[in-house]
C-alpha positions, 0 to 999 in steps of 0.5 A: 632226533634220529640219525644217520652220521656218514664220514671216514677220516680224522676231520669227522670225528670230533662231529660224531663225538659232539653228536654222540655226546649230546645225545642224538640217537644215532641209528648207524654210521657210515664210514668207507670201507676199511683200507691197507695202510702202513708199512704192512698194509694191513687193513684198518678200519677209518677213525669215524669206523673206530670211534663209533664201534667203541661206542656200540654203534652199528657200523655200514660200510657200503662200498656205494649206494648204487645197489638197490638193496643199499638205498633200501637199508638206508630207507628202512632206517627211518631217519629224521636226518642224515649229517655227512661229514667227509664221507667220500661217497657220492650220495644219490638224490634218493638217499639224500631226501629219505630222512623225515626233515633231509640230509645236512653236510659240514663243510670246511670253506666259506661256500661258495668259495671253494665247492669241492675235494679239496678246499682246505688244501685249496686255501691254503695254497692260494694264500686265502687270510680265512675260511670257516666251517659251513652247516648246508642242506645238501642237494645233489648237486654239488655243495650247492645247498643254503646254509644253516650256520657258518664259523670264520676261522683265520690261517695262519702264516705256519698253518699246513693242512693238517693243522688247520683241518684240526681247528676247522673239525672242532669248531665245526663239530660245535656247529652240529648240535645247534643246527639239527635243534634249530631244524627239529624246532623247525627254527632254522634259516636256511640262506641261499649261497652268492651267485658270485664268487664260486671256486672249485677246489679240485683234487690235489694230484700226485703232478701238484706235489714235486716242487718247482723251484723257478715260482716264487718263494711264496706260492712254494711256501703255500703249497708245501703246507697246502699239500702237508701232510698228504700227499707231501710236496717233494723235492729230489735230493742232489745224490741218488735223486731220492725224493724227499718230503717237505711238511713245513717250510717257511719264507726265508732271507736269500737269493740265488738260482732256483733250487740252489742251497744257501743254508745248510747247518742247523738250518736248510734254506733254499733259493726259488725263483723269486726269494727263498724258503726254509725247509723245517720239517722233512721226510725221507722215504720209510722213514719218520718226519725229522727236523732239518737238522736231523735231516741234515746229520743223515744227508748232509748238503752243502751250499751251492748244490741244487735241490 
């Protein structure tokens, strides 16, 4: 089959790998433009950009298919199909319908339950036991399409965001293959999604991340891995109101006023509204991730003080 593979970040590359490796003839890779990023911000480009251009593959990054002269490059392809995976460029219904047998999208949720930017973070923080990968057909609204295949996976009570994406990009990339050759044999069941059960995952926005000490300890625990690594949910240290990230945390023993102190040694556990946290891993601003002892040698806090 020849395709067309549009992603950007870490999550699509193990799919371009497996489709690369099963030796699909990959016409050209879409990625999104390189961005500054680091200390320096010096531009680079994403991981699917690198990964293709070590395997000789011809790169395009469009800033959007609405010039003409970009809908027309993709048409001159001629492609069987097209995979999309976290692209993060919406694609308009020519584009989506000018390979031969159509264009075809991983996505990381149990459709239709969380539709949308944002579903791994989503689930996570709204306390979901599972979620999986999906093969859908796209159609140009969104994340609508039947589904080829799907693959349940479990979270697991220290997964974050990072952590789960991680698991989800490789099982899914496993999907590709067997999907694409059903469709090519002509063999695949397309199954329409439930009518029922449609949530949108939204966005994560910067306002999500500062933390609210008066929710229960459970929601904070949620959405300190739900938000980890990117963008970070946040607290304001007690001192010089430096904002501080918190990458893991885990539900603690304890009680005591929203945002107050209770462990502060080895460990750094803090009281919320309903029950307690600790905060495992941290970030202070310019520096690395540290464990809460490491932070703690730099920062010391004592018992009582308020986060």
């Amino acid at each position: 089959m020849r395709l067309a593979f549009l992603g950007t970040p870490e999550f699509a590359v193990p799919s371009l790998a497996e489709l690369i490796a099963a030796g699909f003839d990959i016409a050209a890779v879409y990625a999104r433009p390189p961005q500054p990023s680091g200390r320096g911000q010096k531009v680079r480009a994403s991981p699917v950009q690198a990964l293709a251009e070590a395997h000789g593959l011809p790169v395009r990054t469009p800033k959007s298919f609405k010039p003409e002269e970009e809908r027309v490059a993709f048409r001159a392809l001629n492609l069987d199909a097209a995979v999309v995976v976290a692209y993060g460029l919406i694609l308009p219904k020519e584009v989506l319908d000018a390979p031969r047998l159509g264009s075809f999208n991983l996505h990381a949720s149990l459709l239709p339950r969380w539709r949308g930017a944002a579903p791994i973070q989503r689930a996570i923080m709204a306390g979901d036991a599972e979620t999986g990968v999906q093969v859908m057909r796209m159609e140009p609204t969104l994340d609508t399409g039947p589904i080829l295949l799907s693959e349940r996976v479990n979270i697991r009570d220290d997964d974050t965001a990072g952590a789960l994406a991680a698991r989800l990009a490789v099982v899914g990339a496993a999907l590709l293959p067997r999907a694409l050759s059903a469709i090519e044999r002509g063999g695949a069941v397309e199954t329409p999604q439930a009518a029922e059960g449609v949530v949108y995952a939204e966005k994560v926005s910067s306002a999500e991340a500062r933390i609210d000490w008066s929710r229960p300890a459970a929601e904070i625990d949620r959405r300190i891995r739900g938000l980890s690594p990117y963008p970070g949910a946040y607290i304001e240290a007690p001192r010089g109101n430096e904002r501080v990230k918190i990458l893991l945390s885990r539900l603690a023993e304890g009680s005591g006023a929203p945002g107050e102190v209770l462990h502060a040694d080895d460990r750094l556990v803090a009281a919320c509204g309903d029950g307690a946290v600790e905060l495992v891993r941290l970030q202070r601003a310019g520096r690395s991730p540290q464990s809460a002892a490491e932070f703690l040698r730099g920062f010391p806090l004592r018992p009582g003080e308020r986060l």
